[in-house]
VONU-358620 format. One record per residue (C-alpha): x negated, y negated, z negated. Coordinates in nm, 2 decimals. Example, Ala and Ser with C-alpha at 12.3 -4.5 7.8 and 13.67 -1.06 7.14 Angstrom:
BEGIN
+--------+--------+--------+
|     px |     py |     pz |
+--------+--------+--------+
|  -1.23 |   0.45 |  -0.78 |
|  -1.37 |   0.11 |  -0.71 |
+--------+--------+--------+
This chain:
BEGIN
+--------+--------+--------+
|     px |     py |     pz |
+--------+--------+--------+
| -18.16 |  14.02 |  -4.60 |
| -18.21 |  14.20 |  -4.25 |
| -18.00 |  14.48 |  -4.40 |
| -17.72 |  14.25 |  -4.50 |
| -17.68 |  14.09 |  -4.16 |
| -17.73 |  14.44 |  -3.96 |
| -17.42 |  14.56 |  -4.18 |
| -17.23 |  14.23 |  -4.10 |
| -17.30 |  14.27 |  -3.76 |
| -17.21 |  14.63 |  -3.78 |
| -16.87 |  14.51 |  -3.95 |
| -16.79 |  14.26 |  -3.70 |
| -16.83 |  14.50 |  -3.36 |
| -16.61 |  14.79 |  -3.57 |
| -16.36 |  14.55 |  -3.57 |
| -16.30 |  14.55 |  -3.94 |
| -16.39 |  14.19 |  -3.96 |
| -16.22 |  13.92 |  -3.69 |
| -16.43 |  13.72 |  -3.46 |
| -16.44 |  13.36 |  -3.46 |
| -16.23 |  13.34 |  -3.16 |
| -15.93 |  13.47 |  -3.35 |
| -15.95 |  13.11 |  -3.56 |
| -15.79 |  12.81 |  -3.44 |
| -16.03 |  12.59 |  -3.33 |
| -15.88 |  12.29 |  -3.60 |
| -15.71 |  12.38 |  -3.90 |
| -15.66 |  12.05 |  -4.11 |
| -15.45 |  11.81 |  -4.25 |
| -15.33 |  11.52 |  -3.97 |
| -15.21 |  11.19 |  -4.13 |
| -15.05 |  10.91 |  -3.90 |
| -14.93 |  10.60 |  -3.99 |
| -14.54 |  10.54 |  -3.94 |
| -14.35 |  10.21 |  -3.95 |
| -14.35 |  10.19 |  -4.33 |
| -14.57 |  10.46 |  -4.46 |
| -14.86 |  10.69 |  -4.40 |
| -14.72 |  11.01 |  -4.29 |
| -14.91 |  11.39 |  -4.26 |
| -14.88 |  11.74 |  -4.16 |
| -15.07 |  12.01 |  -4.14 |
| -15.19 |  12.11 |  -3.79 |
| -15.32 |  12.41 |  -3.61 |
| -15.49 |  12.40 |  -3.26 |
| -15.51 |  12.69 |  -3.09 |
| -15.61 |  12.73 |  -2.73 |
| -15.30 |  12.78 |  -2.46 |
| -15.17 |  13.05 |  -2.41 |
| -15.34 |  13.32 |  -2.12 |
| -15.26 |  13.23 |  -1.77 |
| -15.07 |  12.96 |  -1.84 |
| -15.25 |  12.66 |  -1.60 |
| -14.98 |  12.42 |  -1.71 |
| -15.07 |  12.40 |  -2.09 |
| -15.43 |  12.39 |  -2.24 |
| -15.37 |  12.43 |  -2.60 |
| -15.08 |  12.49 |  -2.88 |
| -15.08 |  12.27 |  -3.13 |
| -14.86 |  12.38 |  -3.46 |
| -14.74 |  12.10 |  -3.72 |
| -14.58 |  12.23 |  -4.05 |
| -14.36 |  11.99 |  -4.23 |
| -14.50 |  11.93 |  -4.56 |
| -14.35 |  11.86 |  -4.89 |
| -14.62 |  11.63 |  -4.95 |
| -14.51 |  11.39 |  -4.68 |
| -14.38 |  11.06 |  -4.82 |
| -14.33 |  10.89 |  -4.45 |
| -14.15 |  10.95 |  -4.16 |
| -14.10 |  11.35 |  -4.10 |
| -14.30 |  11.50 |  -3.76 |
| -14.02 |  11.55 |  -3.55 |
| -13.90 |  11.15 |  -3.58 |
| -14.28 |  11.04 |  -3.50 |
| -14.32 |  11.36 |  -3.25 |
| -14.43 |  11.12 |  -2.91 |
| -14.62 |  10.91 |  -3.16 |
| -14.81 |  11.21 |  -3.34 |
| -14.86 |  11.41 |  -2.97 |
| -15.03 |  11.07 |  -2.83 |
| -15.27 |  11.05 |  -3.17 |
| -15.30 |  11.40 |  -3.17 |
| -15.46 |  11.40 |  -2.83 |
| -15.70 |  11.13 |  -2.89 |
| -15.86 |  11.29 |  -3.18 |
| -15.89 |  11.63 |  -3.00 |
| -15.96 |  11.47 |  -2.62 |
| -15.62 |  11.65 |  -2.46 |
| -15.32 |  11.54 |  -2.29 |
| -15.04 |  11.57 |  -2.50 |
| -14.83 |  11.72 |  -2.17 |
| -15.06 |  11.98 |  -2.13 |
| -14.99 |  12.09 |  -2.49 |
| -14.75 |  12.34 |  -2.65 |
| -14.63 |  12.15 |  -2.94 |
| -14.49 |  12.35 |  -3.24 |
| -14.32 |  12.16 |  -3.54 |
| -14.26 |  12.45 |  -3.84 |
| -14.02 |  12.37 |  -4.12 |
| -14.04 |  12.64 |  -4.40 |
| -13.95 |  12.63 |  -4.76 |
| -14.31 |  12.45 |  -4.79 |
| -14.14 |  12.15 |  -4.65 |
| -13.92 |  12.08 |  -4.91 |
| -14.11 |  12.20 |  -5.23 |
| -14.47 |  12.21 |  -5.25 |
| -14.66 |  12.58 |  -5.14 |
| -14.29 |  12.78 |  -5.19 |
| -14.29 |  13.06 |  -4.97 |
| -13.99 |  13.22 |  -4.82 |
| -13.92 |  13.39 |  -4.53 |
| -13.67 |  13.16 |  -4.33 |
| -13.79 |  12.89 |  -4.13 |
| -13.78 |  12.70 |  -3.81 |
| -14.01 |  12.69 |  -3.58 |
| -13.92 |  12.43 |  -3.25 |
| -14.12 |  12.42 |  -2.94 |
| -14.16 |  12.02 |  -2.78 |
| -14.29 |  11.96 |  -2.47 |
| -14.35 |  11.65 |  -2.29 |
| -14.36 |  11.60 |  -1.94 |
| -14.58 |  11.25 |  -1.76 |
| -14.33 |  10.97 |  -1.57 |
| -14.44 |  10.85 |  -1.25 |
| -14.56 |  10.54 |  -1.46 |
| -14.82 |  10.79 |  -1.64 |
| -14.64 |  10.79 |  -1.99 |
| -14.52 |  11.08 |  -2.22 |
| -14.16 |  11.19 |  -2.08 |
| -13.88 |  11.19 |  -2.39 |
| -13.95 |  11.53 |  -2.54 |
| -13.81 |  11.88 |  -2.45 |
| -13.76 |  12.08 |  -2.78 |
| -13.68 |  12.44 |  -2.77 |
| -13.63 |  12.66 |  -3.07 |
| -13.87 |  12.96 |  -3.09 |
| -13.92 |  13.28 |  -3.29 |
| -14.27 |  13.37 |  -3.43 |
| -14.33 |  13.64 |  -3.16 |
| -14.28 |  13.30 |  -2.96 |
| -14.54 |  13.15 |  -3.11 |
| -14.79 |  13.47 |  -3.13 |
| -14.76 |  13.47 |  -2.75 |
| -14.81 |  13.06 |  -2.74 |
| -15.15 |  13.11 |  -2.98 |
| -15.27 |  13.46 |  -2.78 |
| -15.18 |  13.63 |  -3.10 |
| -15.42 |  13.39 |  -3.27 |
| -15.17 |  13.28 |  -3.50 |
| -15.21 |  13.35 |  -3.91 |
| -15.03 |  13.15 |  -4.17 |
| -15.18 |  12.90 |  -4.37 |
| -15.02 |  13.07 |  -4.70 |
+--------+--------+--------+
């Protein structure tokens, strides 16, 4: 047993084996519930991005096939305010990253195009979430948003 973790270990500080800190620190399935149905997507949260003191974390929502109600960029305010409940953040000191692929029309197809848009919210003088601001990235984009953290679900 002691030789099995001493050649993990040994793995792990080569660098032939990532540390935890290249994971996101949530990677699961966020459901919400719209005006008529129950809506999901999958979501990523990743700390912010290096030196940035306005955001705190990226959070990336892909579009699934699987999603019956309304689609994440109509519920967008409404999933950011959820969003940072469950996780204890405020959704204007987030990076929010909606990602439409093939896999959001049929279920786990792969293909190379896609869309990946950048929202960000601002706070009114009143304390609520501004109307969004959305931004169309490009996945070097969003490796610099994650600190390279970034890996594909598929």
């Amino acid at each position: 047993m002691r030789a099995v973790v001493l050649f993990l270990l040994a793995l792990l500080f080569s660098g032939a084996v990532a540390p935890a800190a290249s994971q996101p620190i949530a990677d699961t399935l966020f459901s919400w519930r719209g005006y008529t149905q129950v809506s999901q997507s999958h979501l990523q949260l990743y700390p912010g991005p290096p030196g940035d003191e306005n955001r705190d974390h990226t959070v990336v929502l892909r579009e699934l096939a699987d999603n019956n109600g309304p689609s994440t960029l109509d519920d967008i305010g409404y999933v950011a305010e959820q969003v940072g409940r469950e996780f204890g953040m405020d959704p204007a000191r987030v990076f929010w990253i909606v990602h439409w692929g093939a896999f959001s029309y049929v279920h786990n197809a792969t293909s190379s195009r896609d869309v990946l848009i950048r929202v960000t919210f601002r706070r009114t003088s009143t304390g609520r979430l501004s109307a969004p601001y959305w931004r169309v990235i490009t996945h070097s984009d969003l490796r610099d948003l994650t600190a390279n953290r970034y890996r594909s679900p598929l």
